[in-house]
N, C-alpha and C positions, 0 to 999 in steps of 0.2 A: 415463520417467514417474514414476520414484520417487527419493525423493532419498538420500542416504546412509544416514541417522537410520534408515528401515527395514532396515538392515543390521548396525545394532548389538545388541547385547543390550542386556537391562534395565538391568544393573549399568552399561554405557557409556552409557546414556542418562542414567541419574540423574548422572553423572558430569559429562555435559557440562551439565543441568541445573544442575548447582550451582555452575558459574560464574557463573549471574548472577541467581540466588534461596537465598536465607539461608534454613535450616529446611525444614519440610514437608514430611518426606520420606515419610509415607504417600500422599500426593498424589503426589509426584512417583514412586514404586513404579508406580502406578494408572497414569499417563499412557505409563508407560516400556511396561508390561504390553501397553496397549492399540495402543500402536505396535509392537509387539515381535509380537502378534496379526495385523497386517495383513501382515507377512512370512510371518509362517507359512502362514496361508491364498492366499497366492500359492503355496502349493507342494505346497497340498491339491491331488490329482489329480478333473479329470471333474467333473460333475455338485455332487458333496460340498461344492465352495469358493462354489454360489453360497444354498446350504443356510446357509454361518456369516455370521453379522453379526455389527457389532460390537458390545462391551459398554458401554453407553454409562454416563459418570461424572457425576455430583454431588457439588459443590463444598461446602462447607458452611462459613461461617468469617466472622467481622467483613470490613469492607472494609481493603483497603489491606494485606494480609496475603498477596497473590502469586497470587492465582487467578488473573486475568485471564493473568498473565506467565507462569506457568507454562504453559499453554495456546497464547499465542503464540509462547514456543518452542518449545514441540513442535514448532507445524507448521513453522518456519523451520527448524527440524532436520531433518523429513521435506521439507520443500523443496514441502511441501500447500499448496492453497489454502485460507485461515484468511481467516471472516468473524466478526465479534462483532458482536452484535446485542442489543439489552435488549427481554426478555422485556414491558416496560411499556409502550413505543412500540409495540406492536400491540392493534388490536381485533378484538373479534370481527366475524364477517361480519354486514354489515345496520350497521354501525357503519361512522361518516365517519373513515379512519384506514390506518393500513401495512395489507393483508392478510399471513400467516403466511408463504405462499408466496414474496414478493421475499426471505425470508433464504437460500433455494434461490438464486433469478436472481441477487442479488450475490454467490455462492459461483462463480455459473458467467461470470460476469463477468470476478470475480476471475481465474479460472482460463485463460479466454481470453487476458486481459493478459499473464500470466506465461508460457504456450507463448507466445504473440505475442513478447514480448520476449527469447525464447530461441532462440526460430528467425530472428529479427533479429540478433540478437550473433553467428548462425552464417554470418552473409551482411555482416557489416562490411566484409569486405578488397575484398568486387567491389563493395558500395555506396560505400566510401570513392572505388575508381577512375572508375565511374562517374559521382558529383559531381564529382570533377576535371574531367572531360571538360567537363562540363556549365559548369565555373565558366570552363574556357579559352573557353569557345562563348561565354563573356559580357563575358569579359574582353578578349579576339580575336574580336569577331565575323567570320564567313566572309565573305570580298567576294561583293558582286552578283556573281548567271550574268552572262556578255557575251551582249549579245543580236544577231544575225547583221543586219548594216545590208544586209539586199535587201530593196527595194522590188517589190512586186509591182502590174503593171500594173492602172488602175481598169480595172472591167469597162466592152466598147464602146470602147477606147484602142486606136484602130489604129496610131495613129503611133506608141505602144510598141511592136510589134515590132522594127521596125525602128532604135529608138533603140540606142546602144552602147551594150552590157555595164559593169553598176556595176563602180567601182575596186574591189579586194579589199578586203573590212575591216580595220583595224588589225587587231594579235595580239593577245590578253590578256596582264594582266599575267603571269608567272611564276608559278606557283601556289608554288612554294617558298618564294617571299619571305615568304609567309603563314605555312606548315608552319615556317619557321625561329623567325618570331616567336615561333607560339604554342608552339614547344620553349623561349626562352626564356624565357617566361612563366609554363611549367612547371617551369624550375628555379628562379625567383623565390618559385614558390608553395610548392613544397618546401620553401626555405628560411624561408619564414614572413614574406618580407618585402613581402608584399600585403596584408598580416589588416587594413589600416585603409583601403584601398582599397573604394571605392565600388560597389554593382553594382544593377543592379536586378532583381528577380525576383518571377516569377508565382507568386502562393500564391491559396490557397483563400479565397476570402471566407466571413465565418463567417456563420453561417445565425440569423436572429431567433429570441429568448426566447418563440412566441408556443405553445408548447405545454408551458411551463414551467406552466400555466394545473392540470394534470393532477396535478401535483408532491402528495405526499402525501395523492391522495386513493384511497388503493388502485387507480389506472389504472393504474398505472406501466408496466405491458406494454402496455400499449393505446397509451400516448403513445410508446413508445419506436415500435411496431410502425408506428405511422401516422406518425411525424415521419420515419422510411424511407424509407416511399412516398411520399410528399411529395419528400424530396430525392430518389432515386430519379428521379421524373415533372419534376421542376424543373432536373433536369443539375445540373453543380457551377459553381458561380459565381468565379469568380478576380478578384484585382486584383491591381496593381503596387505593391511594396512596395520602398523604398530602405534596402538595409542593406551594414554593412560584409564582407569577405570569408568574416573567421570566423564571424559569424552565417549565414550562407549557405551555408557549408559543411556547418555542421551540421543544418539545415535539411534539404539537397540529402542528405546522408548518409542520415538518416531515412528521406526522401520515395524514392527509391532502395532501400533495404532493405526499406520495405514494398513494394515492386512486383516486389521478388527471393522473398518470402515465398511459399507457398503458403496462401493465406488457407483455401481449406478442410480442406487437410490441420491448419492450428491449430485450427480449431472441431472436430472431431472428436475431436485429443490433450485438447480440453481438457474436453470432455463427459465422455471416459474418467475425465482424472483427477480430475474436479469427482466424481465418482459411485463412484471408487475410493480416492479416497485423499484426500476434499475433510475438514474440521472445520470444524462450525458450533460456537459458543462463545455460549452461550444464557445472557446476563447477568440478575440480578435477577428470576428465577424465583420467588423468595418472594413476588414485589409480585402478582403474578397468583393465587398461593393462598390459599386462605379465604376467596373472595368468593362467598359464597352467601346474602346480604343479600336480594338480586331488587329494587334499587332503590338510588339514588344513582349518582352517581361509577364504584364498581368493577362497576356490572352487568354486565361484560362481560367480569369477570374469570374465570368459569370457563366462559365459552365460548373464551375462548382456547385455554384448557389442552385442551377438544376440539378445537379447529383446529389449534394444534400438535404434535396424539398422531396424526393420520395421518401427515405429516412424518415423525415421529421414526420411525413404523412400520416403516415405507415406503412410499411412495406415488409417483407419476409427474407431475411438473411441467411444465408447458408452461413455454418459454420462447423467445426472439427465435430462438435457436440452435438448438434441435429438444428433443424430451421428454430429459427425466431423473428418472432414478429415484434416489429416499433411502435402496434398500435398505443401503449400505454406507457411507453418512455417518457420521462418529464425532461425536457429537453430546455435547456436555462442556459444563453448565448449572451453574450457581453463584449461591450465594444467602447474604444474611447470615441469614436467618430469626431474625431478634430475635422479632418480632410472629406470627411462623406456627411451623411447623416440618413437615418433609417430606410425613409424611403429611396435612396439609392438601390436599396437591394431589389428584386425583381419582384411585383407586386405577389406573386406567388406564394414566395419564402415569406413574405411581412406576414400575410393572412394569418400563417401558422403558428406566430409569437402576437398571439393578440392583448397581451400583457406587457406593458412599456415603462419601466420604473427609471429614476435617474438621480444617483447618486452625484450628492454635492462633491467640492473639494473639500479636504481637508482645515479647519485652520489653528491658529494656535492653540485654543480651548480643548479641541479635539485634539490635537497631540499632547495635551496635559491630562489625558484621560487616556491616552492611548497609554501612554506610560506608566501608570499608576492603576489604574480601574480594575482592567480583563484578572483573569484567574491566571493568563500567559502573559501578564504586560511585564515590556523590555526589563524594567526597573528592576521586578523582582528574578527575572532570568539571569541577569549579571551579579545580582546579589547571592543568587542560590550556586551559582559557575566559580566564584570569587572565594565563596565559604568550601570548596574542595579542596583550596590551598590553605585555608585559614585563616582567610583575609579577611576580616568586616568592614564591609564600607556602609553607609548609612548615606543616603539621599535625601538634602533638607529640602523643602517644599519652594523654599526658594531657585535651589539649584533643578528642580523638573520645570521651574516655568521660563527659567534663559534656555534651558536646553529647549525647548517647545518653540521659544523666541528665535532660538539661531537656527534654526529648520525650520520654520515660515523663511525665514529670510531667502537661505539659499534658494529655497524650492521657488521663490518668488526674482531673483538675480540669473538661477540656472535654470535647469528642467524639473517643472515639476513633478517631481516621481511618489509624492503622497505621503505614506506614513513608512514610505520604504527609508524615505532620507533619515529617520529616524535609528536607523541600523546603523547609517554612515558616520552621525552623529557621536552617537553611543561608544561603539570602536574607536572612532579619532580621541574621543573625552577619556576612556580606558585602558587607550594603549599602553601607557607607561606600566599604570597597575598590573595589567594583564601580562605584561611581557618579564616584569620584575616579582610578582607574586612569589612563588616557589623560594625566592630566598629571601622572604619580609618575614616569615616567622608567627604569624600569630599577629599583623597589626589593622590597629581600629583607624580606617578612614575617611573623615567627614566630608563629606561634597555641599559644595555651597554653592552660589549663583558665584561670588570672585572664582574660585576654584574654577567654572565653569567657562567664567570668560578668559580667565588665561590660559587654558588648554585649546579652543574653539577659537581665540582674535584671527588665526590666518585663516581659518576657512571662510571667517565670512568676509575677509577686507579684500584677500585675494580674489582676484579677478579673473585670473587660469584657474578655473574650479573641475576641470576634467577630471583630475586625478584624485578627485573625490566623488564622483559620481559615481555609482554602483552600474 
């Protein structure tokens, strides 16, 4: 149920965090802490463990500065289900909009998927044998039964009795001939030299859009629950679809694996770990605070904040799968608060994030690290993207630190959007390459700081910078 990352200490946590986030290492303390928490209390004895919740964190920091990231490694560290959701996209109840509750039912969603697809990876080897069969059954189909040629007298047919006994029926063919075929067919298919061979096979027909109708109008349990019973009362609909072997195989692997699955034993794992060990990631919290206008636009801003404080509390959600409880959701909300600032929010919602971290901006140092350092940094993405055509380009140490220099700048001319402008960056400095690749053939690239600045002069002189903003 729990993935490794709850088995590390804080120090190994921040450690593996900082493979692939530059700075902010109060934030990253707070996350490691609160993971580091859910271990422990797996080891509180009795009664006491269901007494601790967790502490829940607020983010606090411009955008594009590693909130979001930091949070979604976490949970791929602890191997959790990790839902992110924007605090903006919901309204209060009595309002046409998401209700609070679907950021619970996509956490348990999520969570189903991942037991689901884990308990299918644990059944690959007898769903792989099983499509085999299935693909010989299609490739060789089995001869007609023989059917026994005696004629049975009409009723009232007296002179049948006495007519002579039918001649014995022929024999059937040899059932061997068949068995030998379909061995060789299996060692053809082993070897891989059927994958463009033709087959036909029964799949599902997919079921009509017509309860799409429901789609963001806070029903969403209601449509999921009734488009169920519908398919459910309607049986499954199939049609004949013509495809090649390897499409079919993988298909037939799938289809196989799920019917090896014990589907309730995963709704159950996954209730556990959605309710144990699940992170919700509550984006742009700021936008919902300070709205106590009572008219306009944001009217409905701090009835959210009361719809999403029992949530946080804990509270008991109905969902497709059966009730769950929030008491142990680690609940990790982030906000640039330019226009608000924490205590804006209703003294209620604060209590329950009583962990307050605040990531710095950006600045050049840190996008020379951004670029270079991570195990995903830009530098090496464009370099690994660039070499599918053939292309080597090589980035001298000079040329990552004007690029670092021309993104401080803009970000500091425009809007500062963090380590995002770095994308912007990147793209503008690559276009040429990128767009010409495919007919360079095999050529070495050197990037230098001039290189750098003669592709980048108009982004940073120009003064109309919209049209490089992301």
């Amino acid at each position: 149920m729990i993935g490794k990352g709850l088995n590390l200490t804080p120090r190994e946590i921040v450690v593996e965090l900082d493979k692939f986030i530059v700075g902010q290492d109060a934030a990253k303390r707070a996350v490691a802490i609160a993971l580091r928490n859910r271990w422990r209390r797996g080891q509180v004895p009795g009664a006491l463990r269901d007494e601790i919740v967790p502490k829940n964190i607020i983010m606090i920091g411009p955008t594009g500065v590693g909130k979001t990231e930091i949070a979604r490694r976490l949970a791929r560290l602890a191997g959790a289900p990790f839902v992110k959701v924007e605090a903006s996209k919901f309204t209060e109840v009595g309002y046409v909009g998401r209700d609070v509750e679907s950021m619970v039912r996509d956490l348990v969603e999520l969570s189903v998927k991942m037991v689901e697809d884990e308990e299918m990876q644990k059944v690959q080897v007898r769903a792989g044998e099983a499509a085999e069969e299935r693909l010989l059954d299609l490739l060789v189909p089995p001869p007609p039964p023989t059917e026994a040629s005696i004629s049975f007298p009409a009723w009232g047919d007296q002179a049948s009795s006495s007519a002579p006994p039918p001649s014995p029926p022929s024999p059937p063919p040899p059932r061997e001939s068949h068995q030998e075929t379909r061995e060789k067919f299996r060692k053809l298919l082993k070897k891989g030299e059927l994958e463009d061979r033709f087959v036909d096979l029964e799949v599902a027909a997919q079921a009509g859009g017509v309860m799409q109708i429901f789609s963001g109008s806070g029903l969403e349990e209601m449509a999921i629950n009734l488009q169920d019973a519908l398919g459910g009362m309607m049986g499954k609909r199939t049609k004949k679809r013509r495809m090649r072997v390897q499409e079919a195989r993988e298909f037939l692997v799938a289809e196989e694996a799920e019917k090896l699955v014990d589907r309730e034993k995963v709704v159950q794992e996954a209730l556990v770990r959605a309710q144990e060990s699940g992170i919700i990631f509550v984006d742009e919290l700021d936008k919902v605070a300070g709205g106590r206008q009572g008219a306009g636009p944001d009217v409905s801003r701090e009835g959210v904040q009361r719809d999403i404080l029992p949530i946080v509390e804990g509270s008991t959600v109905a969902t497709k799968y059966g009730m769950v409880k929030t008491d142990h959701v680690l609940f990790i909300a982030s906000g640039a608060f330019h226009m608000t600032k924490p205590s804006d929010l209703i003294p209620e919602l604060q209590g329950r994030f009583p962990i307050r971290v605040e990531l710095s901006a950006l600045t050049r140092a840190d996008f020379v690290r951004i670029l270079t350092e991570p195990e995903n940094a830009l530098v090496t993405q464009y370099v690994a993207l660039l070499a599918t055509e053939g292309v080597k380009i090589a980035f001298g140490r000079d040329a990552v630190e004007e690029i670092a220099e021309l993104a401080e700048q803009v970000n500091q001319s425009a809007e500062n959007i963090g380590a995002r402008r770095l994308h912007t960056v990147m793209e503008r400095l690559l276009d040429e390459i990128s767009f010409n690749a495919p007919e360079m053939g095999g050529a070495q690239v050197k990037i230098n700081a001039d290189y750098v600045r003669g592709k980048l002069k108009d982004l940073v002189e120009d003064q109309d910078l919209s049209r490089y903003i992301l």
